[in-house]
N, C-alpha and C positions, 0 to 999 in steps of 0.2 A: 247806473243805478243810483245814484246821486242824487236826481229829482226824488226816486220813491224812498229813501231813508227821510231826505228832509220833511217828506208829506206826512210821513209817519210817524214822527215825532209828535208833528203837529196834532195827526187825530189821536195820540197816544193822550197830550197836555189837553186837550179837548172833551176827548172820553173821562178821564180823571174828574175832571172841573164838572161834568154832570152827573158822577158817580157819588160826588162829594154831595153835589146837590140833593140826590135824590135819596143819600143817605140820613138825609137831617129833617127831609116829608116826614109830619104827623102821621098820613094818613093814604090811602093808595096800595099798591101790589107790593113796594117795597116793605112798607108797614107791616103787610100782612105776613108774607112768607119770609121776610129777609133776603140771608146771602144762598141760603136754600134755594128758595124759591127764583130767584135771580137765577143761579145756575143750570135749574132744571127749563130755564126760559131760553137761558145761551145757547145751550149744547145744539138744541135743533136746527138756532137759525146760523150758529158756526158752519154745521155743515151742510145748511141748504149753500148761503154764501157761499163755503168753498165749492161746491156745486156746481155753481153757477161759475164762479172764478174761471175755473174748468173746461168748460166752454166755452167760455170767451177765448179762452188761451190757444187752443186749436180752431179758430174761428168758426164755431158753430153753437152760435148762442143757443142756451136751453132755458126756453122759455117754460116750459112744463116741469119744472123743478117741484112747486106747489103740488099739481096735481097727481106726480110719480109718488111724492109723499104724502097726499092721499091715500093712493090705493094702498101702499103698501102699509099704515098704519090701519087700515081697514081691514087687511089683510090678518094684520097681525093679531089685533084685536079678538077677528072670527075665530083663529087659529088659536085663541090662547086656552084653549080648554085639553090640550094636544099637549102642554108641556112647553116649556121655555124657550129649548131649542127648535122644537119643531115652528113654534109660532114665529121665530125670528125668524128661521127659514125661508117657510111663507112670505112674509114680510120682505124680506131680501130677493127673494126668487121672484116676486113679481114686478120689483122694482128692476132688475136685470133683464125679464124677460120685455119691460118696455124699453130699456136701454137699449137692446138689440134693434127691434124695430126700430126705433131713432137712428140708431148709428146706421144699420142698412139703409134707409132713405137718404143720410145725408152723404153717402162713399158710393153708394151702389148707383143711386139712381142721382145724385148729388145736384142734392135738392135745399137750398138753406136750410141754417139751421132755425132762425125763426119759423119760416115756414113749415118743415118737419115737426119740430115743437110744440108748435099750435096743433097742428093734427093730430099728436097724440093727445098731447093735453085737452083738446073738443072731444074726443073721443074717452078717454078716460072721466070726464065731466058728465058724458051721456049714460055712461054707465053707471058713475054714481048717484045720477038722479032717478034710477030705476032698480036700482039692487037694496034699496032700503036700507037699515041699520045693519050692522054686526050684532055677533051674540054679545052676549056680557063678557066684559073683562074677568077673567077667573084667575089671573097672575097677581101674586104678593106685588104695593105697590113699590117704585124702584126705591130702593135706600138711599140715605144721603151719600155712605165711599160710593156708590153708583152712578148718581148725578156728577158729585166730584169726579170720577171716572169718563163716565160721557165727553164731560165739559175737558178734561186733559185730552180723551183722546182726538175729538175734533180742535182742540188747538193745536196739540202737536202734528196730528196729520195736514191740516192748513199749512204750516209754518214751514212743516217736512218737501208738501210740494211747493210753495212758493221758492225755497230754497234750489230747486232741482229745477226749476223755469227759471232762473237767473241765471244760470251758465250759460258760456258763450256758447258750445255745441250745441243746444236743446235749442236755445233761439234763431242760430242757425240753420237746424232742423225745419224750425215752423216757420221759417221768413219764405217759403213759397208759397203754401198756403193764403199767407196776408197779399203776396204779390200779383197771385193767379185772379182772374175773374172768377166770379161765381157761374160753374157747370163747367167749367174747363178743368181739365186732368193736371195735378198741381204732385202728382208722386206721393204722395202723403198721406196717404188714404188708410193704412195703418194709423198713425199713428190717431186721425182724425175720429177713426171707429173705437179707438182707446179711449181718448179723450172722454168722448160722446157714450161710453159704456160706464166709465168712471164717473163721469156727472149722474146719471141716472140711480148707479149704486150708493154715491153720497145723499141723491135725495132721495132714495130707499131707507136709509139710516137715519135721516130727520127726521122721516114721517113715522118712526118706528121709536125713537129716543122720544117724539112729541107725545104720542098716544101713552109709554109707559110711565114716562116721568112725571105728564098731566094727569096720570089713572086716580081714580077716588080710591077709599077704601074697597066698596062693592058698587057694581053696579057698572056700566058701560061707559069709557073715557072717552071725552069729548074729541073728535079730530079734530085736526088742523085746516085752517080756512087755504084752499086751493089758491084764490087773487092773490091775496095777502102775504103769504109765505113766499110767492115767486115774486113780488114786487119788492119786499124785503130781501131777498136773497141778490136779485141782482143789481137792487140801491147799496147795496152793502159791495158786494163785488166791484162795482163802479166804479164808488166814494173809497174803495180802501185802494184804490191803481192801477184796477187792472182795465187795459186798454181794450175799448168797444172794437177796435182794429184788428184786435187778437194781438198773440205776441208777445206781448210787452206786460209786465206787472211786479208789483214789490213782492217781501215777502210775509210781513207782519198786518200789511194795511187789511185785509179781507177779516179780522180776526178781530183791529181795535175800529174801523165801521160797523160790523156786525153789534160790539160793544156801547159806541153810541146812541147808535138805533135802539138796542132794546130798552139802556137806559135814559134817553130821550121820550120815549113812548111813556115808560111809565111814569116819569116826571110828567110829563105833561095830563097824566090821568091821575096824579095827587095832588096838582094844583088847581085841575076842575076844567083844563081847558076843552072846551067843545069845540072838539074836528075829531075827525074820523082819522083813527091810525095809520090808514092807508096813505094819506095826503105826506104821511112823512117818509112812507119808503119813497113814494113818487116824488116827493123835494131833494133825495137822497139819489134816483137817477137823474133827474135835469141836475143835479149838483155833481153831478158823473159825468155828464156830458162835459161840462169845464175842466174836469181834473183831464179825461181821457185828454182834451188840446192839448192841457197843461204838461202831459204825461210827453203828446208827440211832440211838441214843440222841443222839448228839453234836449228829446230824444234824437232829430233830426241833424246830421254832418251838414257839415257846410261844403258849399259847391266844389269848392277847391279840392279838399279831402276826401269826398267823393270820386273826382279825377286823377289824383295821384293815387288812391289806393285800388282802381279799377285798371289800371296800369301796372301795379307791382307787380315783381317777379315774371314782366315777360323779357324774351331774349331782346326782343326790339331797343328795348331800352335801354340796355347795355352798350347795341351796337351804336347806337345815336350818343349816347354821352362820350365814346372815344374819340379825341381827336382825327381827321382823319388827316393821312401825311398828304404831304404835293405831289402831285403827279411828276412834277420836273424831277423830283430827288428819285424816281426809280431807276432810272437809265444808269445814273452814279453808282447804286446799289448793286446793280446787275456789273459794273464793270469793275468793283469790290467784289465782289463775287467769283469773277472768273481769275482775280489775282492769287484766292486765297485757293481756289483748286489747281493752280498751275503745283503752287508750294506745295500742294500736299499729293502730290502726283510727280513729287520730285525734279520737277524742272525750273529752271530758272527766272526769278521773279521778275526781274530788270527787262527781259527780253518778250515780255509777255504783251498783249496787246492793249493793258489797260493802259489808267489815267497816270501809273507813275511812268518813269524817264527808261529808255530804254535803248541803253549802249552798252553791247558787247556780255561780259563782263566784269568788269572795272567799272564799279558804282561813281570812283571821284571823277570820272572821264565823263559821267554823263551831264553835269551841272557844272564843271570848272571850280567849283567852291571851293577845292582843294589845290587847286593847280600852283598856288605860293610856297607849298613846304614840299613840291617837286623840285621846282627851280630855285639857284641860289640868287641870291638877291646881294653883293657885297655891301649895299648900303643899312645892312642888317648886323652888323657883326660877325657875322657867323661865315662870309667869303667861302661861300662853300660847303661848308661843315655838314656832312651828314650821318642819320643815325645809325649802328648797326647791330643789326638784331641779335646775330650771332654771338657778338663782343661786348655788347650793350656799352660800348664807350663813345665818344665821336673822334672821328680820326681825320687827319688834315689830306 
């Protein structure tokens, strides 16, 4: 995790430096709405980004993040004459019920996630080119504790999963996934239709945070541009760490990217410059492509480390690191062996067939090493002299 705290720092001191900037614009989005306005802008693409984070992480990009939040802001919209809860409903149910679909073609018939994606998102595009407007917004617009609300809860739920995708378990979990070809059975097919129901639901809530929080007073809220919102969702996902590989990702970067990006965008429209917004989510993937190396590279054991730890804990290895004895010492062993059962079977040690001496027994009889304080020797003093055990004295 070491690469992604230090990257985030980075777009932490980065994001700041154009926050500052674009707080001191004349003139522009900042100008006009403020930190209001600012936040009612965050909240959507925090959790389109996290979104998209999302599926990258269980490897099944969702490309149709945009267009999920479409419908469901369309949704919500039509719905809002029903009451607040019923319209969020709406709003949510139909982003869930394309979640499903997605997640069933990418487990069931396992099919990329790009590709899945795009078919919903062509499909979902076909229909909103044919189903016309929504009714008018009839919902009070959102309050600023609301926006503020919004804007907390898509950061802390970002920040909540990034943290819960950094544990060893969970990346262990998804490391087959990244390893399996695509259409081969990888076991993980829960957790990939989670993923992939979770992404969908997150951009159910963008598309639904974008329509209320952009509502006018009266009259029908503008939705959200379908390109735009998934270009920005997964430049932001990209650029804050999380790897194109799946897998792999920080936990704050999704959060202060998405932060750049929007205050980036609006800088650049209070200083007049002419490009199209899009050009910067799209600078912010090819700028993803670099981090994601960035991210494997960091990422990546070395060959050695690799082979000791594909190795740990088997018995093999035990048995190969113990010395092993010489074959010549077993015979010795074996005939130490038959001395210490004679002993313990009460028979006599001396007389036994090993390697020690074996006379009678009288142990000093079988070596002689004794045989000088048998015999006298007069040129010792002692002419004789011996000891008695009885008298303990010596007697001539």
């Amino acid at each position: 995790m070491a690469v992604h705290v230090v990257w985030e720092i980075g777009l932490l001191l980065l994001a700041g430096g154009v926050l500052f900037a674009l707080t001191r614009a004349s003139s522009g989005p900042f100008a006009e709405g403020s930190w209001n306005g600012l936040m009612a802008a965050l909240a959507p693409l925090v959790l389109a980004a996290t979104a998209a984070a999302v599926s990258l992480r269980v490897g099944a990009i969702n490309l149709a993040v945009g267009p999920i939040a479409l419908l469901s802001a369309w949704m919500f919209i039509d719905a809002s004459s029903s009451g607040t809860v019923v319209s969020i409903g709406m709003g949510l149910g139909a982003a869930v019920f394309a979640g499903v679909v997605l997640a069933t073609l990418c487990t069931w018939l396992r099919v990329p996630g790009w590709a899945a994606s795009g078919a919903v998102g062509g499909a979902i595009g076909l229909w909103a080119g044919t189903s016309g407007d929504p009714a008018a917004f009839m919902l009070a617009e959102l309050p600023t504790t609301g926006v503020v609300a919004a804007v907390a809860a898509g950061v802390g739920l970002s920040v909540f999963l990034g943290l819960v995708g950094s544990f060893t378990g969970v990346r262990t979990r998804l490391a087959p996934i990244r390893d399996t070809p695509v259409g081969e059975r990888h076991g993980r097919g829960g957790l990939v239709f989670f993923g992939t129901l979770l992404s969908a639901a997150l951009a159910g809530a963008a598309g639904v945070t974008a329509a209320w929080a952009g509502a006018p007073a009266q009259g029908a809220a503008a939705l959200p541009d379908p390109i735009l919102m998934s270009v920005l969702a997964v430049g932001a996902a990209l650029l804050g760490g999380t790897s194109l590989l799946g897998r792999r990702g920080g936990v704050c970067g999704t959060v202060f990217a998405s932060t750049l990006l929007l205050a980036f965008m609006w800088l650049a429209e209070s200083r007049g410059w002419s490009f199209d917004a899009g050009w910067i989510g799209l600078g912010a993937i090819v700028a993803g492509f670099l981090v994601t190396r960035l991210v494997e590279a960091m990422n990546t054991p070395d060959e050695a480390d690799v082979a000791s730890s594909s190795r740990a804990g088997e018995v093999s290895d035990l048995r190969e690191d113990e010395p092993a004895a010489p074959q010549e010492r077993d015979e010795l062993y074996e005939e130490y062996d038959e001395d210490l059962a004679a002993v313990g079977s009460g028979g006599d040690p001396w007389a036994t067939t090993g390697s020690m001496p074996r006379v009678g027994a009288d142990p000093f009889g079988a070596s002689g090493a004794f045989d000088d304080l048998r015999q006298t020797h007069p040129g010792d003093g002692y002419d004789g002299a011996r000891y008695d055990d009885a008298d303990r004295r010596y007697l001539r």
